[in-house]
C-alpha positions as CSV (number, residue, x, y, z in Angstrom):
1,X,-114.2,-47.8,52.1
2,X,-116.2,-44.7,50.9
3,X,-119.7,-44.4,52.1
4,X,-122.2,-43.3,49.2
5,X,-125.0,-40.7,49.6
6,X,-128.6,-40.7,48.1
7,X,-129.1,-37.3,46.1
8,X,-132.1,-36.1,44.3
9,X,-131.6,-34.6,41.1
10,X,-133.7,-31.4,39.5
11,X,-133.0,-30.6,36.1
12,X,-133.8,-26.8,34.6
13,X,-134.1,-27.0,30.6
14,X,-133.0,-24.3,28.3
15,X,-132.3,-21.8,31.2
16,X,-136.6,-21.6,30.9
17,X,-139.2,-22.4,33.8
18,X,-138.4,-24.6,37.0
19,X,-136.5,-26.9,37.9
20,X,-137.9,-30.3,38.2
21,X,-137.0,-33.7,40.3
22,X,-136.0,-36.4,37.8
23,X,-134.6,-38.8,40.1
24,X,-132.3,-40.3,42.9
25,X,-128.6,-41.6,43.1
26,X,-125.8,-42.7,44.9
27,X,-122.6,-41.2,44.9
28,X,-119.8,-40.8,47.2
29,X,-119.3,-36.7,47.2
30,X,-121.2,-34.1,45.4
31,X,-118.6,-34.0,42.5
32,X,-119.4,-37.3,41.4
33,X,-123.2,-36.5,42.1
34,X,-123.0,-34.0,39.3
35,X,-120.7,-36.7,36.8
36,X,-123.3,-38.8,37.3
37,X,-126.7,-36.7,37.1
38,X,-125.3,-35.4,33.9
39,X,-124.4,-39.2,32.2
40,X,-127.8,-40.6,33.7
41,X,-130.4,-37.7,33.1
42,X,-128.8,-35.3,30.5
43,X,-127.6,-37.7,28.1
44,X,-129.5,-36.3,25.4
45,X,-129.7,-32.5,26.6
46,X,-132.6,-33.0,28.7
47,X,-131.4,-30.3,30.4
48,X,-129.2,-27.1,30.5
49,X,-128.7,-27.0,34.4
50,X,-128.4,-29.4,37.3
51,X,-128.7,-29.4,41.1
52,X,-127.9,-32.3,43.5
53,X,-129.2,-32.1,46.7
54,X,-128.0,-35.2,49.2
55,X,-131.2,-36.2,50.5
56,X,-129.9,-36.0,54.0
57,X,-130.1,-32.0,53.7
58,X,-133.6,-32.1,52.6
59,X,-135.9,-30.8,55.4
60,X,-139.2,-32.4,55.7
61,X,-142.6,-31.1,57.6
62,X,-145.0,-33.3,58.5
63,X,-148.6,-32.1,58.7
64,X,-148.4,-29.8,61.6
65,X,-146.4,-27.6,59.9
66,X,-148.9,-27.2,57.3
67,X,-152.3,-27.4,59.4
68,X,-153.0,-23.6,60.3
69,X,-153.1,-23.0,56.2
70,X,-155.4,-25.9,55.4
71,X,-158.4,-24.2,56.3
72,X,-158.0,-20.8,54.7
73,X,-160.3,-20.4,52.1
74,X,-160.7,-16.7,51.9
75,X,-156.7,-17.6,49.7
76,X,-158.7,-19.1,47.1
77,X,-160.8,-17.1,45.1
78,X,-161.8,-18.7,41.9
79,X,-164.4,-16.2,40.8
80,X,-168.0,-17.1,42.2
81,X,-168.3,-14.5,45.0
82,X,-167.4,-12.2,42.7
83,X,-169.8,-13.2,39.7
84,X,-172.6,-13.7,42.2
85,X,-171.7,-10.0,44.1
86,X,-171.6,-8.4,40.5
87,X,-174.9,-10.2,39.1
88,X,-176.8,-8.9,42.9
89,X,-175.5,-5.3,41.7
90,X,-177.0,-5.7,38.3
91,X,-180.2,-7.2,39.4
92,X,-180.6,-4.7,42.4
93,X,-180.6,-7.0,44.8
């Protein structure tokens, strides 16, 4: 008996933009994977391209990975110390 996989399948539309996750299936190899992405997400040329990616193969961090970068705010800039730096100059502050 064949054992089946989970896979996660990203579809890229018109060759424009990202790819995107659409969904999960089961299949046996990657060959069928790719049969059936393309009869269950691109039946009515939702997309141009597909990947399937056996969710085994997917590596996962959990939060420590991504603690050190949490607290780095000096990364965002979304204006306001500029504005207020530039409106001190014109004031003479």
């Amino acid at each position: 008996m064949t054992s089946s996989h989970t896979y996660e399948v990203f579809l890229k539309a018109d060759g424009k933009g990202e790819f995107r996750h659409v969904g999960a299936l089961g299949a046996a190899d990657n060959e069928m994977a790719l049969v059936l992405a393309r009869e269950c997400y691109c039946r009515r040329g939702e997309g141009e391209q597909i990947w399937v990616v056996r969710r085994d193969d997917i590596a996962v961090a959990d939060s420590t990975v991504t603690e050190p970068n949490r607290h780095k705010g000096h990364r965002q800039n979304d204006g306001k110390l500029v504005a207020e730096h530039r409106r001190q100059l014109r004031e003479g502050s």
